[in-house]
C-alpha positions in Angstrom: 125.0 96.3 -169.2 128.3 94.4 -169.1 130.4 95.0 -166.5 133.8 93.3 -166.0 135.2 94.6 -162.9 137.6 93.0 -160.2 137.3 94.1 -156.9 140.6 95.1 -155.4 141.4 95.2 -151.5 142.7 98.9 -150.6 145.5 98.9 -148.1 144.0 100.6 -144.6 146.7 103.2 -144.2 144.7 105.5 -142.2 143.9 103.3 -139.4 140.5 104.3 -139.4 138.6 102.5 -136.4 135.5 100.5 -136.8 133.3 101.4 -133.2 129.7 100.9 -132.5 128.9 104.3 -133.9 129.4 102.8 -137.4 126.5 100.1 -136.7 124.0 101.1 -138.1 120.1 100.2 -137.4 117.3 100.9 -139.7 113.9 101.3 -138.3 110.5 100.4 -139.1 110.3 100.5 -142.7 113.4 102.0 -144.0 115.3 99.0 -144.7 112.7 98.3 -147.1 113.9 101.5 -148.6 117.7 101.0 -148.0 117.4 97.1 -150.0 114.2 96.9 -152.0 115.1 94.1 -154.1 115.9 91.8 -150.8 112.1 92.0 -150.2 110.5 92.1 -154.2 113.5 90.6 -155.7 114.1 93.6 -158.0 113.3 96.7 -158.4 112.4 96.5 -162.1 109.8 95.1 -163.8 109.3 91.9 -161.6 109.5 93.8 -158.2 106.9 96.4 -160.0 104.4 94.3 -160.2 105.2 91.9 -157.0 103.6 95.0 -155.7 100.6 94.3 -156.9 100.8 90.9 -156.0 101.4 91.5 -152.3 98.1 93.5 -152.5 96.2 90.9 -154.0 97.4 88.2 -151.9 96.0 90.0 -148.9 92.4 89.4 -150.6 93.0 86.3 -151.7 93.3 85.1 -147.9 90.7 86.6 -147.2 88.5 85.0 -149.8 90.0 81.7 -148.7 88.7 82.1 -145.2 85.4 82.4 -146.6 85.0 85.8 -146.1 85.7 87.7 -149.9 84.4 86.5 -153.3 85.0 89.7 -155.4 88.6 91.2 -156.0 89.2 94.1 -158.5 92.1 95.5 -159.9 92.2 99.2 -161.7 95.2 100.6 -163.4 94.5 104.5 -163.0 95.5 107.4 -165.2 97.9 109.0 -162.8 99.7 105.7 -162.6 98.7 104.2 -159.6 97.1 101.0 -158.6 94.0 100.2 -157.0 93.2 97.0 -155.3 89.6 96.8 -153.9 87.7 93.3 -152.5 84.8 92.5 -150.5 85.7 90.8 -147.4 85.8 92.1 -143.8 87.6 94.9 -144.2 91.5 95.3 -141.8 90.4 95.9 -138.8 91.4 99.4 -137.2 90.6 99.3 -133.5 93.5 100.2 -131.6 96.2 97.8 -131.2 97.0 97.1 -127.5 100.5 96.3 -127.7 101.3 99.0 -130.1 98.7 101.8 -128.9 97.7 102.6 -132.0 94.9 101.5 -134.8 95.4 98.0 -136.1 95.5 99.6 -140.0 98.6 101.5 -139.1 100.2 98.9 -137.2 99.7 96.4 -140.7 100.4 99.1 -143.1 103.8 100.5 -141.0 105.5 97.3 -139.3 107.2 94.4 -141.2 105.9 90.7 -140.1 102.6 92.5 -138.1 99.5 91.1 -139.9 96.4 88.7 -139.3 98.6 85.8 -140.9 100.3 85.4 -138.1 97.3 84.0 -136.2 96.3 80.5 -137.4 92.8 81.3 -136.3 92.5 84.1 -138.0 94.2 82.7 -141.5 94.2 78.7 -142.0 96.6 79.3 -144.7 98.1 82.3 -146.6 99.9 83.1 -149.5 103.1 85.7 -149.9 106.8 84.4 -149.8 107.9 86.6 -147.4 105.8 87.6 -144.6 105.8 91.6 -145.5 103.0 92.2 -147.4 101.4 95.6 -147.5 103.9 96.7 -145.3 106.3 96.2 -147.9 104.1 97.7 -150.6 103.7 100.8 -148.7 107.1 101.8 -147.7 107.7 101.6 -151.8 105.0 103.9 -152.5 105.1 107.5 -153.0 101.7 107.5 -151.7 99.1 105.1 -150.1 95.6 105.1 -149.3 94.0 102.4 -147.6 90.4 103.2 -147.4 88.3 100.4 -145.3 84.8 99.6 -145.2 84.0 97.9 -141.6 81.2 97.8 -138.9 78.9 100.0 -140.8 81.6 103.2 -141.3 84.3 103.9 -143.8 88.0 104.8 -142.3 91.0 106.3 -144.4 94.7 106.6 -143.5 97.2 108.1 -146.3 100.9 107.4 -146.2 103.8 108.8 -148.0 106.8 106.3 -148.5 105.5 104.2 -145.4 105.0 107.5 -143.0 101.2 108.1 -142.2 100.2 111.6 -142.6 97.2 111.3 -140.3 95.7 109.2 -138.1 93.2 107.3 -139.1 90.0 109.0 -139.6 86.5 108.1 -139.9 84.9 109.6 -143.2 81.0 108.0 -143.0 78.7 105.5 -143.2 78.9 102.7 -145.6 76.6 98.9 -146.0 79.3 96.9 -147.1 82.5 95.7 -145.8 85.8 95.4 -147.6 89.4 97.0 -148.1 90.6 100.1 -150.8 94.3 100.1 -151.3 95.9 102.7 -153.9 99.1 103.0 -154.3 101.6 104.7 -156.5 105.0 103.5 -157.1 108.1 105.5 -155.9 109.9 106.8 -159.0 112.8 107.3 -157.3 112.7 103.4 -156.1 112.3 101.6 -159.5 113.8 101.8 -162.7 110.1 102.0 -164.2 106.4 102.5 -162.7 104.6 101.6 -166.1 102.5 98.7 -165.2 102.1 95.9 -167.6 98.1 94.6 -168.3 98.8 91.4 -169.7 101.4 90.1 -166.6 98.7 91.4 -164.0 95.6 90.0 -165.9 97.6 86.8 -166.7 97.7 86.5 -162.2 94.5 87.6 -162.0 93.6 84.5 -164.5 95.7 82.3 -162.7 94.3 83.1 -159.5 90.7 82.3 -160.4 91.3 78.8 -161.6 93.2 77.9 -158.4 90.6 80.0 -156.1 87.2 78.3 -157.6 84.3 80.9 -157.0 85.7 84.0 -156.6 86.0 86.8 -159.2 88.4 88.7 -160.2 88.7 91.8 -162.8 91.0 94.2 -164.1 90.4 97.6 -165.9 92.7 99.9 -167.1 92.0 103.5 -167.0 95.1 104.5 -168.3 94.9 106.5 -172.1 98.5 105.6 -173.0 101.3 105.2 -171.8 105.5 105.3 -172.3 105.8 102.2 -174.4 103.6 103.2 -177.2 100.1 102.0 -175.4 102.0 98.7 -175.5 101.0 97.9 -171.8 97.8 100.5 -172.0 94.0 100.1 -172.8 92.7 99.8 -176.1 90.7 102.9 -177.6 88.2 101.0 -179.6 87.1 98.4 -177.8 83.2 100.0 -177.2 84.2 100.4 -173.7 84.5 104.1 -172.9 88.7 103.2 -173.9 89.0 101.1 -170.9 90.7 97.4 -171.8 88.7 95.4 -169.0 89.1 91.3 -168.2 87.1 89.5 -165.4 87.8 85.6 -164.8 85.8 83.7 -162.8 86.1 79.7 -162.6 83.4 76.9 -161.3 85.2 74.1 -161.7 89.0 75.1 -161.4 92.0 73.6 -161.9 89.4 71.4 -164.6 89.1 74.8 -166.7 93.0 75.5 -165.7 93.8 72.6 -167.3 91.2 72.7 -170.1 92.6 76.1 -170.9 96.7 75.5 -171.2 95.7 72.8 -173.4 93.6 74.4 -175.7 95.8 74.0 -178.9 96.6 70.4 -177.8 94.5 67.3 -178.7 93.3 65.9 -176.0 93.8 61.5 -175.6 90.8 60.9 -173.5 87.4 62.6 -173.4 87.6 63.7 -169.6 90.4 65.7 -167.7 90.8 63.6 -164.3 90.1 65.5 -161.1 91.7 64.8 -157.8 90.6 66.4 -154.3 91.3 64.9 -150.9 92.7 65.9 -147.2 95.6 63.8 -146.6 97.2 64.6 -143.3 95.2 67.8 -142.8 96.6 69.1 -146.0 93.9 70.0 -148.6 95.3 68.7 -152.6 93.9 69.4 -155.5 94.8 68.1 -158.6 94.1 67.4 -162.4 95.4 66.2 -165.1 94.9 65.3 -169.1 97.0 63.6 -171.3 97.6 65.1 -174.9 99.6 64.2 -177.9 102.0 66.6 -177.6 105.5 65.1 -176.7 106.1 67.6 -173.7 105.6 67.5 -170.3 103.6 70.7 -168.7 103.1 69.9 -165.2 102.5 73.1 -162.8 102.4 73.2 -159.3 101.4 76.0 -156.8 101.6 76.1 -152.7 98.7 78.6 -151.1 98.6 80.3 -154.8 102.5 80.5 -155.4 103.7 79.3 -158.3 106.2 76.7 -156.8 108.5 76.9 -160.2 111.5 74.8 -158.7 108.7 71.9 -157.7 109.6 70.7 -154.4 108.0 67.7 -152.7 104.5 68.0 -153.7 105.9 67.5 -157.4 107.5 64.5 -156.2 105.1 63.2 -154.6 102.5 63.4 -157.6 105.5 62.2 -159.4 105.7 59.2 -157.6 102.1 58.3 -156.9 101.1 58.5 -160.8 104.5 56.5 -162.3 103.8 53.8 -159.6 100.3 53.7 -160.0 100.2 53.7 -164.0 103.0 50.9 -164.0 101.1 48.8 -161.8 98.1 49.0 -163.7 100.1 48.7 -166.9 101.5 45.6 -165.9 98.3 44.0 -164.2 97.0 44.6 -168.0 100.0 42.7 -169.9 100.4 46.0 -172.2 104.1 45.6 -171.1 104.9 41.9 -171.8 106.9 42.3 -175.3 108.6 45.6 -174.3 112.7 44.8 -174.3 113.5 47.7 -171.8 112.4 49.0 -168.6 109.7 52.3 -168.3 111.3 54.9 -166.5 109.1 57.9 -165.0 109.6 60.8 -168.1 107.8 58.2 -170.0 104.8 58.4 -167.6 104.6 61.7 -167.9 105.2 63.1 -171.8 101.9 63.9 -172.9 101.1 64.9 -169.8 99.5 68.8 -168.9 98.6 68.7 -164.6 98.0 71.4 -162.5 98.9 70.7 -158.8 97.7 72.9 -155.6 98.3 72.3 -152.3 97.1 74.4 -149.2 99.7 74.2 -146.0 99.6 76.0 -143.0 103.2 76.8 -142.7 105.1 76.2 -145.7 108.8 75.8 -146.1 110.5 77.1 -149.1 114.0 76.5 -150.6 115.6 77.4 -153.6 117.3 79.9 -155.3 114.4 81.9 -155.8 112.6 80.6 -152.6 110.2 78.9 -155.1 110.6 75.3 -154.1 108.7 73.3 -151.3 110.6 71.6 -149.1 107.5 70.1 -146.4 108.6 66.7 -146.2 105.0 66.0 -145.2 103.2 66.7 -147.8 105.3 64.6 -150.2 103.4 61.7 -148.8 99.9 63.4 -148.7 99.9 64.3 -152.6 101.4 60.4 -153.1 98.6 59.3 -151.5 95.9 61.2 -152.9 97.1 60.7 -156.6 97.5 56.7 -155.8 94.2 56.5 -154.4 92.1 58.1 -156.8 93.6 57.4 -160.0 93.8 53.6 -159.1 90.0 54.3 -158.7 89.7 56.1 -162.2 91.9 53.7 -164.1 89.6 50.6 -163.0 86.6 52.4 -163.9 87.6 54.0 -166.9 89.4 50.9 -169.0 89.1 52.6 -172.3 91.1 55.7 -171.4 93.4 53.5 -169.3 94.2 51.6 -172.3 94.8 54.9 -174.1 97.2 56.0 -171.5 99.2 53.5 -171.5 99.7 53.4 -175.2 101.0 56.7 -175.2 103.4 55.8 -172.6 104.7 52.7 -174.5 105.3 54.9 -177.7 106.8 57.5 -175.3 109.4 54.7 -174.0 109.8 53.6 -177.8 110.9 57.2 -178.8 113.1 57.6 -175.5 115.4 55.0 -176.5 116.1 56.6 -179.7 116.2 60.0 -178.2 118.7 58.5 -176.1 121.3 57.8 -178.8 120.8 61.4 -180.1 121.3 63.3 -176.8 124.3 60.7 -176.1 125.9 62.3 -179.3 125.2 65.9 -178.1 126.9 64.7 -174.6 129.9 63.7 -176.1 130.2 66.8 -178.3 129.4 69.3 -175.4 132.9 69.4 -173.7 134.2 72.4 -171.4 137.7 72.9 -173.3 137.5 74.0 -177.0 138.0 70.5 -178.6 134.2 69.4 -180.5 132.9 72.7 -180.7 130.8 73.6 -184.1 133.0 74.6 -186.4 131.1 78.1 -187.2 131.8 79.0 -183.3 133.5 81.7 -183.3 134.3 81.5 -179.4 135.9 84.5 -177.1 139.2 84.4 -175.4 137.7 85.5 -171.6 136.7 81.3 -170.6 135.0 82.9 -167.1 131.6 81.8 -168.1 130.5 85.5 -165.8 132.2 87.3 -168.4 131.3 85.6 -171.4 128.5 86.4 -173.9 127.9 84.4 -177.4 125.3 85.3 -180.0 122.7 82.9 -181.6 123.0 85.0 -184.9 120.1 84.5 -187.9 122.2 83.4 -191.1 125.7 83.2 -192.1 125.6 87.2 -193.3 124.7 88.6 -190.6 126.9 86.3 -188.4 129.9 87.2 -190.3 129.0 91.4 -189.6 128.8 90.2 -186.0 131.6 88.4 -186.0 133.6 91.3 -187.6 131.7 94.2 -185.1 132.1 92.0 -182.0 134.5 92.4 -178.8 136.7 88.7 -179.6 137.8 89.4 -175.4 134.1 88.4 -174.2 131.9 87.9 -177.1 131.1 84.4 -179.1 128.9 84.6 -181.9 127.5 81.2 -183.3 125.4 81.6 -186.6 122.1 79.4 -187.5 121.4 78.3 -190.3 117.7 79.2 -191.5 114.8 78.7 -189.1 115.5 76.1 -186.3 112.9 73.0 -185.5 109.8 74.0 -184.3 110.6 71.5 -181.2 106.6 72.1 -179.7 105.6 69.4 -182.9 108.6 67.8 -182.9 109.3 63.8 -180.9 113.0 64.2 -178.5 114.8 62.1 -181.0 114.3 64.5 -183.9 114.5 67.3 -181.5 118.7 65.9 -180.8 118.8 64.9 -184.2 118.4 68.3 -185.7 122.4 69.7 -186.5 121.6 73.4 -185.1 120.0 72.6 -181.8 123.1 69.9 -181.6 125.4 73.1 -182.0 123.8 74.9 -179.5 124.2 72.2 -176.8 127.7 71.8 -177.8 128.4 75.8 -178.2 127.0 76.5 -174.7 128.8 73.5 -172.9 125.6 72.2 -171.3 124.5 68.5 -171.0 120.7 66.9 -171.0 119.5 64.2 -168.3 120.0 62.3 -165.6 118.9 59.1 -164.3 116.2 60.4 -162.6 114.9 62.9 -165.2 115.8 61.9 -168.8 115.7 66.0 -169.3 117.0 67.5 -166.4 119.7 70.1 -167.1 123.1 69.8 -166.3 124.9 73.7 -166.0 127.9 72.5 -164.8 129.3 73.1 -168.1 128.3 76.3 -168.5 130.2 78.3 -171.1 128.4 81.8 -170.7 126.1 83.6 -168.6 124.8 86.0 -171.8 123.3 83.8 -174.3 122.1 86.3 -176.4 119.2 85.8 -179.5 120.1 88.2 -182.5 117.7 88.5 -185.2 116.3 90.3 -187.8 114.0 93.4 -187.2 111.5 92.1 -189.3 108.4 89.1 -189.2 110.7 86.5 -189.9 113.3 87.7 -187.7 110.6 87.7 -184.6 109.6 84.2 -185.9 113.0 82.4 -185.7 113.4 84.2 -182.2 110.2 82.4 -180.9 111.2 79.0 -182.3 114.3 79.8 -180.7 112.8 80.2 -177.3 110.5 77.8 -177.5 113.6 75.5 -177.7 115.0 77.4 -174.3 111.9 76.6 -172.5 110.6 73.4 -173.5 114.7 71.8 -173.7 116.7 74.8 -171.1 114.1 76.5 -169.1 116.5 76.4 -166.0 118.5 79.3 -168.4 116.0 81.1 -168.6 114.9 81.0 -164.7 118.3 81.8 -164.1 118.3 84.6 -165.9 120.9 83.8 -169.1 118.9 84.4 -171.8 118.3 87.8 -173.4 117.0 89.4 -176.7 119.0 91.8 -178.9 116.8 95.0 -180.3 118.6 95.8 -183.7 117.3 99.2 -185.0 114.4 99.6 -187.5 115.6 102.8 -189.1 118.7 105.3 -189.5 117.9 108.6 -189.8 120.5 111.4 -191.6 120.6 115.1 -192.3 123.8 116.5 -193.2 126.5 114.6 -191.2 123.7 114.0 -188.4 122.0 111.1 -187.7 120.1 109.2 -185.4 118.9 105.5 -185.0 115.6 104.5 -184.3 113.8 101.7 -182.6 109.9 102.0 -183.1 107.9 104.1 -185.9 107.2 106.7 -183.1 110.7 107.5 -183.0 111.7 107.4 -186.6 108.5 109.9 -186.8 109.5 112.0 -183.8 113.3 112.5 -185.2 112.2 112.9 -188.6 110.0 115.8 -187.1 112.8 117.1 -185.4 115.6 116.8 -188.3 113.2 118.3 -190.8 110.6 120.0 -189.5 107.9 117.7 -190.4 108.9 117.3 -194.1 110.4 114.2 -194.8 112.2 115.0 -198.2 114.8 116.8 -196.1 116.1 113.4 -194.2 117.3 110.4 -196.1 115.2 107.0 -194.1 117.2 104.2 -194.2 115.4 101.1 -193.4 116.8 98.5 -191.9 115.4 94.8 -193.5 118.3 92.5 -191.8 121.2 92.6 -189.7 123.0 92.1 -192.6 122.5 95.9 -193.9 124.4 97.1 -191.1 128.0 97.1 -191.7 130.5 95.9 -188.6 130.9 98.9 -186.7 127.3 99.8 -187.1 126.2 96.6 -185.8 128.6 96.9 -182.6 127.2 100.4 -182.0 123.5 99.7 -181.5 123.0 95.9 -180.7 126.6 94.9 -179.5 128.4 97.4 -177.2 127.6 96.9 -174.1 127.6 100.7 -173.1 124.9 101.4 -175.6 123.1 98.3 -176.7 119.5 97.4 -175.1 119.0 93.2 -174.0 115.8 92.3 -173.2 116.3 90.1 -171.0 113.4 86.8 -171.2 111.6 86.0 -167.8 108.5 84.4 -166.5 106.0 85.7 -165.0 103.7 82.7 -165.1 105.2 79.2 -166.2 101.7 78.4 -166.6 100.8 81.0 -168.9 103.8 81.0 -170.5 103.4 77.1 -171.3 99.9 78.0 -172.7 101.5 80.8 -175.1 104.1 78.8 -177.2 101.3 75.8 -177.0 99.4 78.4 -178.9 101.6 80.0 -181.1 103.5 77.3 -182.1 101.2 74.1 -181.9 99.7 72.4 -184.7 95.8 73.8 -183.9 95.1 76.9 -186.0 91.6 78.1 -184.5 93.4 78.9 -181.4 96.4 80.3 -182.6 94.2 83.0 -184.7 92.3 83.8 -181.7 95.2 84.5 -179.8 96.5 86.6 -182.6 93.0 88.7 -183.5 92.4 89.8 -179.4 96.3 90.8 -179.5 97.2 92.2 -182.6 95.5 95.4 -181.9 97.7 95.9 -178.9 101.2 95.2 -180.8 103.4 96.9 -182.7 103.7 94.8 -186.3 106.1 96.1 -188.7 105.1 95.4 -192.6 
């Protein structure tokens, strides 16, 4: 929704009093309840599934204290979650401080947990410190079922309350935690879990945790998007979708598999593992001959998206250490310009993972490290051993330097090109494309502007729009596939050009030839429109593959969104009814004519440019009815992997990825 509201201060006329019987204090675990997205960030699809997360960090932990090595995940038919694993089990003797079992003290207090105490956890994942806690108060209900000292205990909770103490239910020969949990409805905006963003964790988690394996089934039939996020029927499992991941070699395979649609420049992927300073790093890397640079890094299993100083400490170590070499070697002596540190690194896929007792995180989305000691440890480690790899592997060292030469080559003319989008890209309307057709509101918080498919259906948004807050800037024709594309041809190309100038933002820094400047910002909507066809959903992924490779920071800040045009209009008489999907055109065409079709006329829609103005504004541009999608990500690292895939120059993989996932999407002929 678009809201454009001004808050207005109200005159006190009634000189009410503020006392201390207006303060006030929320215990245990209702201020989970009052503010939900203060503890999962949202309380949508993101905080959903954080849910899940918390769960699974707890037996991930475990499993790196040496004490799990199987983690399952099931997705049940009455919509709940189960997370089951194999280590010791939470322990439920009573607490002494609290009087009462150690499960319920976990399961019912914020901050109370065995990650507290370094000898019980050397390090630990979770951003926040709330865990289960957190999970339970969100649930409806909660059963944590444990399996410890020969005997099986249960406690059940509703919305973080036990019902009962916790009772011993028999025997058992293994050890190991149960949770289940349902979602509370009346919490989040939707309690449909989604397979692929829990099995891409799951994934994720196994590469960085070597040894341990993790699964996920789901039980469900089907579910409110179609069976979109549900199990597949005829997979010859019973119509259970099931994954397991299980990893011997790592952040190798990790690597291995985000570059699967890439061409590899050397034969091995270079492994790194040392304890620098007491902090365990792990690290490899490959170069490729792709022109981007995918470099991933993760702190006790978090996904450390904003970087932070382990970044820039592997940063550092490799440009210093490849320079050095590539100067020893003379493969620099005719070059007429100085390597700077992007050039090191294009080409470049590296996973980076760090363990640390007590991390510090900063950031907007409490994402980046900010340990200044470990900065030092990762330099180290990378400096050490790939100075030892490079003199041992000449052959690839020669190779890797060669990229990085042509790398420098194309950044100098890359330069020139981004210098001409710098000087176009201006804050007041002077320089902007001419088929801009910009709003009057200039508060970037209230503006919205349109990448629009063609010069049709940019002229029916243009006439359907809102002028106050919405800009609408039509492309011409499918944009640059910028995943096969060098940076000079990427600045070179007349509609990218158009949208750095339209959106007001500039490219690089002396630091980071592609860091992103938002300074400029023109509007905090940037909004893809295109058609509701194949080809439509084809220029929307070269469009964000642009956004991610070239403006991911817009997308972690959450500016970028998706328009859903309708597929069909539906009319009987003088009613009529859009439709989205083919279940709903079926559904209303049901209820319009009683399951004969010949009584509705089907109008379907082909391209925006069908719809006239006011139909356009009605069901993709006002903001009281419209739907955005708006484009997050769940894993940078899988994310990375996806467009590699989809829009790489490898075909094998690319048809893989499309055969195991066609039968879960909805493709309209």
């Amino acid at each position: 929704m678009y809201y454009n509201e001004k808050m207005e201060l109200k005159k006190n006329n009634s000189k009410e009093e503020y006392l201390a019987e207006n303060i006030q204090v929320l215990e245990g675990l209702e201020a989970v309840r009052k503010r939900p997205a203060m503890f999962i960030g949202d309380i949508s699809v993101k905080g959903l599934h954080h849910l899940v997360h918390e769960v699974l960090d707890n037996s991930i932990d475990e499993a790196l204290a040496g004490y799990c090595s199987n983690i399952e995940v099931s997705l049940n038919e009455d919509g709940s979650v189960t997370v089951l694993d194999d280590g010791r089990g939470i322990p439920v003797d009573i607490h002494e401080k609290e009087g009462k079992s150690a499960l319920e003290v976990v399961m019912t207090m914020l901050h109370a947990g065995g990650k507290f105490d370094k000898d019980s956890y050397k390090v630990s994942g979770g951003l926040h410190g709330v865990g289960v806690s957190c999970v339970n108060a969100l649930s409806s209900i909660l059963k944590a079922e444990i399996h410890r000292d020969g005997k099986v205990y249960i406690q059940e909770y509703e919305r973080g309350k036990p019902l009962a103490d916790v009772r011993k239910t028999g025997n058992t020969d293994i050890t190991g935690t149960i949770i289940t949990f349902t979602p509370d409805n009346t919490i989040f905006t939707t309690t449909s879990f989604n397979f692929e963003i829990l099995s891409a964790r799951l994934r994720e988690l196994a590469f960085l945790n070597k040894g341990i394996r993790l699964s996920i089934a789901d039980l469900r039939n089907s579910d409110e998007n179609g069976n979109e996020n549900g199990n597949d029927n005829s997979n010859g499992n019973g119509g259970i979708r099931k994954e397991e991941f299980y990893s011997e070699e790592g952040l190798k395979e990790f690597v291995n598999f985000l570059d699967e649609s890439r061409e590899p420049l050397t034969q091995d992927c270079i492994q790194i593992e040392s304890i620098k300073n007491d902090i365990p790093v792990e690290i490899a890397l490959q170069y490729n001959t792709s022109y981007t640079e995918n470099i991933h890094s993760y702190v006790n299993n978090i996904n450390t998206i904003e970087g932070g100083t382990h970044l820039a400490g592997f940063r550092r170590g490799l440009t210093r250490t490849l320079k050095a070499y590539a100067e020893k070697s003379g493969m620099l002596a005719k070059l007429k310009f100085d390597i700077s540190g992007d050039d090191f690194r294009e080409g470049l896929t590296a996973i980076i993972s760090c363990k640390v007792q007590e991390p510090q995180f900063e950031g907007q989305t409490k994402t980046k490290l900010g340990n200044s000691e470990v900065m030092g440890a990762v330099d180290q480690s990378v400096s050490e051993l790939l100075t030892n790899y490079l003199e041992e592997n000449p052959k690839d060292a020669r190779i890797i330097v060669q990229k990085v030469v042509l790398a420098a080559t194309a950044r100098q003319a890359a330069r020139k090109a981004r210098e001409l989008v710098q000087r176009k890209s201006v804050l007041s309307g002077a320089g902007l494309p001419g088929k801009l057709a910009d709003c009057a509101d200039k508060d970037p918080a209230n503006s919205e502007i349109y990448l629009v498919e063609g010069d049709s259906a940019g002229g029916t948004a243009k006439q359907g729009r809102d002028r106050k807050f919405q800009a609408i800037l039509p492309l011409k024709g499918k944009i640059l596939n910028v995943e096969k594309a060098m940076q000079n041809k990427v600045f070179e190309n007349e509609e990218i050009r158009n949208m750095f100038t339209a959106l007001g933002v500039t490219i690089g820094t002396e630091e980071d030839s592609l860091a992103l400047n938002l300074d400029g910002l023109r509007y905090h909507k940037i909004i893809i429109m295109t058609d509701a066809d194949i080809d439509g959903s084809h220029i929307t992924t070269l469009i964000m593959t642009f956004f991610f490779r070239y403006m991911l920071d817009l997308i972690k800040q959450g500016y970028l969104y998706i328009a859903t045009p309708p597929l069909y209009l539906i009319k009987k008489g003088k009613e009529e009814k859009y439709c989205w999907s083919e279940e709903e055109r079926k559904r209303v065409v049901k209820e319009f004519g009683q399951g004969k079709e010949s009584t509705v006329n089907i109008q379907r829609y082909k391209g925006l440019g069908e719809m006239n103005a006011h139909q356009l504004w009605d069901t993709t541009m006002d903001p009281e009815h419209r739907t955005l999608r708006q484009v997050t990500i769940a894993s940078a690292a899988d994310a990375d992997r996806i467009f590699s895939v989809l829009m790489g120059d490898e075909v094998p993989p690319r048809r893989a990825f499309i055969e195991s996932h066609a039968k879960y999407a909805n493709i309209d002929a």
